[in-house]
C-alpha positions in Angstrom: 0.0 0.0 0.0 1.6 3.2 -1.0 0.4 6.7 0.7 1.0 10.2 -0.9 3.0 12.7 1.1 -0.1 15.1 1.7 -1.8 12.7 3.1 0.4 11.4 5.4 1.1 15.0 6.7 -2.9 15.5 6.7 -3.4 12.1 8.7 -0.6 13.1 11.1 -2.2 16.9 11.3 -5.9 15.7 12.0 -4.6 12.7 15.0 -2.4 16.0 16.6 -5.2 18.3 16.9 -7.8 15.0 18.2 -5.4 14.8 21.3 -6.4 16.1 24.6 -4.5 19.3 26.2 -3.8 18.2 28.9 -2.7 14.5 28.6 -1.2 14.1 32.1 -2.6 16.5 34.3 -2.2 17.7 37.5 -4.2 20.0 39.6 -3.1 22.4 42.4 -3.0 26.1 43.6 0.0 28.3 42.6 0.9 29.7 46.3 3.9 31.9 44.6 5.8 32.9 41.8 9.7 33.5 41.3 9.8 35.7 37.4 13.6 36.6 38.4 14.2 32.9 38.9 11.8 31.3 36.1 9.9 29.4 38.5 6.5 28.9 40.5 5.7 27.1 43.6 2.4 24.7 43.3 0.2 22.9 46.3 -0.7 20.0 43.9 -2.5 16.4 44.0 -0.7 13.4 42.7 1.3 13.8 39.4 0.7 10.5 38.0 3.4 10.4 34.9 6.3 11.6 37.5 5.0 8.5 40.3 4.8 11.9 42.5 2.4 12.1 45.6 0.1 15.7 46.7 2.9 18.0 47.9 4.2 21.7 47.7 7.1 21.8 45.8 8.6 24.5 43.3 8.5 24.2 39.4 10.7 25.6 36.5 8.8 26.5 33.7 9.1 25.5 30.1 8.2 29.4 28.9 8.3 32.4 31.4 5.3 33.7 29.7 3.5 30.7 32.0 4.5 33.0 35.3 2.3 35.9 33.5 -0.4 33.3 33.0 -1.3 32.4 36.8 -0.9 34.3 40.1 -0.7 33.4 44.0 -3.7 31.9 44.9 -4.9 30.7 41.6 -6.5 27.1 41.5 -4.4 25.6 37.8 -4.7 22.2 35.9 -1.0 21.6 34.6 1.3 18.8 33.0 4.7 18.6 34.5 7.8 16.6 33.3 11.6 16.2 33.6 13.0 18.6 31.2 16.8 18.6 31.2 17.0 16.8 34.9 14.6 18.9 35.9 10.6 18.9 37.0 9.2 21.6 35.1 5.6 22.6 34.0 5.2 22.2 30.5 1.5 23.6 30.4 -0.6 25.7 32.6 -4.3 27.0 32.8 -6.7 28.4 35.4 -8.8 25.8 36.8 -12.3 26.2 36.1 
């Protein structure tokens, strides 16, 4: 069976934009934020991809526009993963 270039790239487009946004979520509250540092701290539940337990513990994030996104106090839904040796949020949004 033999498949066309544009088709493979429209198969490939149409199963990206099916997937969820937030595969592996997490949800917390941000209880601060560290712009100077690139990093946010986050009260959150279990983090099941990371075989992490509810905890506060501080984050790196993947873009500093994510510390712009969220303040203190906010209630989030987030994926976190090990970037580089390190645990950092990868996506962010206010919980609804």
């Amino acid at each position: 069976m033999r498949f066309n270039k544009s088709a493979i790239i429209t198969l490939t487009a149409l199963s990206m934009s099916a997937a969820p946004a937030f595969a592996q979520s997490a949800s917390g509250t941000v209880t601060k934020i560290d712009a100077a540092q690139g990093k946010m701290t986050i009260n959150h539940g279990p983090i099941k991809n990371l075989d992490m337990e509810s905890m506060t513990m501080i984050f790196r994030v993947a873009e500093p526009s994510m510390l712009k996104s969220v303040k203190a106090g906010d209630k989030v839904k987030f994926d976190a993963d090990r970037v580089n040796g390190a645990i950092t949020v990868t996506k962010i949004q206010k919980a609804k």
